[in-house]
C-alpha positions in Angstrom: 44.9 -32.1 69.2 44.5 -35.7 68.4 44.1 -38.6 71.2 47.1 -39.9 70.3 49.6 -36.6 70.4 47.6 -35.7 73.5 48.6 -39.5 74.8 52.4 -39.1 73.9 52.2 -35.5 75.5 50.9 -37.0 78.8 53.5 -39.7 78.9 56.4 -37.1 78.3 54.6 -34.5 80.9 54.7 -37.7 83.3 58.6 -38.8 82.4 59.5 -35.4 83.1 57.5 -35.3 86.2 54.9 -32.5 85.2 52.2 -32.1 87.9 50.0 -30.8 85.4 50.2 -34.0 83.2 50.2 -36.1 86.2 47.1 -34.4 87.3 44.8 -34.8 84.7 45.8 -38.8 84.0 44.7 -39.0 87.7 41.5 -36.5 87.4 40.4 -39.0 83.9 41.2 -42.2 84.7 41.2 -42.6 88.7 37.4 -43.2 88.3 38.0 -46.2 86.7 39.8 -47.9 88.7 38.3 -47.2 91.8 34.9 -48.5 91.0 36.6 -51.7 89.6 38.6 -52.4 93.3 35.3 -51.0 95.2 33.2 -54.0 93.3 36.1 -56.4 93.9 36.1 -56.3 97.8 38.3 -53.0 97.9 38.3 -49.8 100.0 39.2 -46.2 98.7 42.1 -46.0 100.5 43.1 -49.5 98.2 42.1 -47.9 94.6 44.1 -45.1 95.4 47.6 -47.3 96.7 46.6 -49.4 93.6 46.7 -46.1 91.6 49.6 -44.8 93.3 51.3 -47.7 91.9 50.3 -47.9 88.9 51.2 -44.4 88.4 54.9 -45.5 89.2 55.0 -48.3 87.0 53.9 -45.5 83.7 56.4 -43.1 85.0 59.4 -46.0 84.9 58.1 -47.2 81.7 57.9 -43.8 80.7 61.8 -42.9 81.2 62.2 -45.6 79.0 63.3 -45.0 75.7 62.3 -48.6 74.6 58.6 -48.0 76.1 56.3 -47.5 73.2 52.6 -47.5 74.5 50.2 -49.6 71.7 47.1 -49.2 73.7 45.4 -45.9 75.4 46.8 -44.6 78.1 43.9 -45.5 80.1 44.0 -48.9 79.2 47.6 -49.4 80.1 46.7 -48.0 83.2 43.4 -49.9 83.7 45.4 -53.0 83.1 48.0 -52.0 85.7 45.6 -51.4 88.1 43.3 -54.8 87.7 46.6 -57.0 87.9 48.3 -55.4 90.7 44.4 -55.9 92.1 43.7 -59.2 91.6 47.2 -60.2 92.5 47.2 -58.6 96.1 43.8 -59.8 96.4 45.2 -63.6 95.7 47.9 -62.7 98.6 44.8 -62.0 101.1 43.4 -65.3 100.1 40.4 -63.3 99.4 39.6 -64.7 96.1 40.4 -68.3 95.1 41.5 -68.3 91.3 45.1 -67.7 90.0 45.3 -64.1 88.4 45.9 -65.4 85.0 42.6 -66.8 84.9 40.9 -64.1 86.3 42.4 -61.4 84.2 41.2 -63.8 80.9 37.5 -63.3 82.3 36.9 -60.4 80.8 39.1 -58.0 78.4 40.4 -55.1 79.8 39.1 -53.0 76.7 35.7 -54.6 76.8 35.5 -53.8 80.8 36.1 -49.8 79.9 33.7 -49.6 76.9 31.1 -50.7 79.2 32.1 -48.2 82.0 32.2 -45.7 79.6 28.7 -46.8 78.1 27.2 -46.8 81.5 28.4 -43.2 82.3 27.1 -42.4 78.8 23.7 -43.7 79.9 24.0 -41.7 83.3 24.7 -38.6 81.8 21.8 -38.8 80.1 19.5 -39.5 82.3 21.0 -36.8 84.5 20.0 -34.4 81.2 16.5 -36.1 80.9 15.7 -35.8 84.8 16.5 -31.9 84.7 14.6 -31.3 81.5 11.4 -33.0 83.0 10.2 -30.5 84.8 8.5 -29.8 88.3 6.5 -31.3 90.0 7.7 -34.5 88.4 11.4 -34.1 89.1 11.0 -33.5 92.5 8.4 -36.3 93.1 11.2 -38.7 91.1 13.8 -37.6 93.0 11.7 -37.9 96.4 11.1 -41.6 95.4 14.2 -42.7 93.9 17.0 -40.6 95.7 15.4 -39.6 98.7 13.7 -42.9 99.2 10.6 -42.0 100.3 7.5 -43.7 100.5 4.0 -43.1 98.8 2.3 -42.0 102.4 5.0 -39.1 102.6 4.6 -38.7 98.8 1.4 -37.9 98.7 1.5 -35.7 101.9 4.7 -33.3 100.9 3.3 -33.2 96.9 -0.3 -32.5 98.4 -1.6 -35.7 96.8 -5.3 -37.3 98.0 -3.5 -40.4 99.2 -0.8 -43.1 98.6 -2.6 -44.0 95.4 -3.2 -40.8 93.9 1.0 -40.1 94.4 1.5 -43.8 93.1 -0.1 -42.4 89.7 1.5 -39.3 89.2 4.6 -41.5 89.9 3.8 -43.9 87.1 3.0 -41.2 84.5 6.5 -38.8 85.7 8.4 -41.8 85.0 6.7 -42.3 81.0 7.5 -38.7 80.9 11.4 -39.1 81.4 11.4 -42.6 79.8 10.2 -40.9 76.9 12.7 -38.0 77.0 15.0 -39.9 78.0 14.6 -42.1 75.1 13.9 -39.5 72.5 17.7 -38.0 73.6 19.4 -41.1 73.5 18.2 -42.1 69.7 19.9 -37.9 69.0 22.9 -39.2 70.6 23.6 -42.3 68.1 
């Protein structure tokens, strides 16, 4: 099934008030938005009233037989979402530009192709990192996730000293860089 039949499937499942379609625009595109109100002074609890209504706006437009979408779904929402946004933050004085300026910042389309790049880029570094290989993936993840530092490094991995764990580190991290780079060229 194309994107676009798979859209115009969604928006009838949503006019009809499927919780099956309603499900899965919330489960691909509520990501989206709440990373955009998180970085713009928002809560959790805020993405998802903002979602909540932007998901009532869709299903009014969408028991309109006048609606036609002319964007992805996604976008629409997206859009919904980063105007109802900025506007209520404008009500809390929180931010000192008039919507229509801030919403001419940066395109709405341009704003989701980098998301989406970003998560692109995550995913495969999440793929490189598994396919590295011990002890380097653990080390990696002891310094990076876990936040550890090169004393406890070197003690946990068995390592001389700080030094000695600082080294491994460095070469762990040409490892993936180089995996990781050698999988992201196979992806273009």
């Amino acid at each position: 099934m194309n994107n676009e039949s798979l859209e115009r499937e969604l928006l009838e499942g949503i006019s009809g008030n499927d919780s099956r379609a309603i499900e899965r625009v919330y489960r691909e595109n509520f990501g989206l938005v709440q990373n955009f109100i998180l970085r713009n002074n928002g809560s959790y609890d805020d993405a998802r009233d903002i979602f909540q209504e932007a998901m009532l706006v869709l299903y009014e437009k969408s028991k309109q037989d006048s609606f036609i979408l002319t964007c992805q779904l996604r976008t629409f929402l997206y859009s919904i979402c980063r105007r109802l946004w900025l506007k209520k933050l404008q009500q809390a004085n929180r931010f000192g530009n008039p919507v229509e300026t801030l919403a001419e910042i940066v395109p709405v389309e341009e704003e989701i192709e980098q998301k989406e790049k970003l998560d692109a880029d995550f995913g495969h570094m999440d793929v490189s990192l598994k396919s590295l290989g011990e002890p380097c993936k653990s080390l990696l993840e002891a310094y990076y996730f876990e936040k550890k530092n090169m004393v406890e490094i070197a003690e946990q991995f068995g390592y001389t000293n700080a030094d000695n764990a600082k080294n491994q580190k460095y070469k762990c991290l040409m490892r993936l860089k180089k995996i990781f780079f050698a999988q992201y060229k196979q992806s273009e």
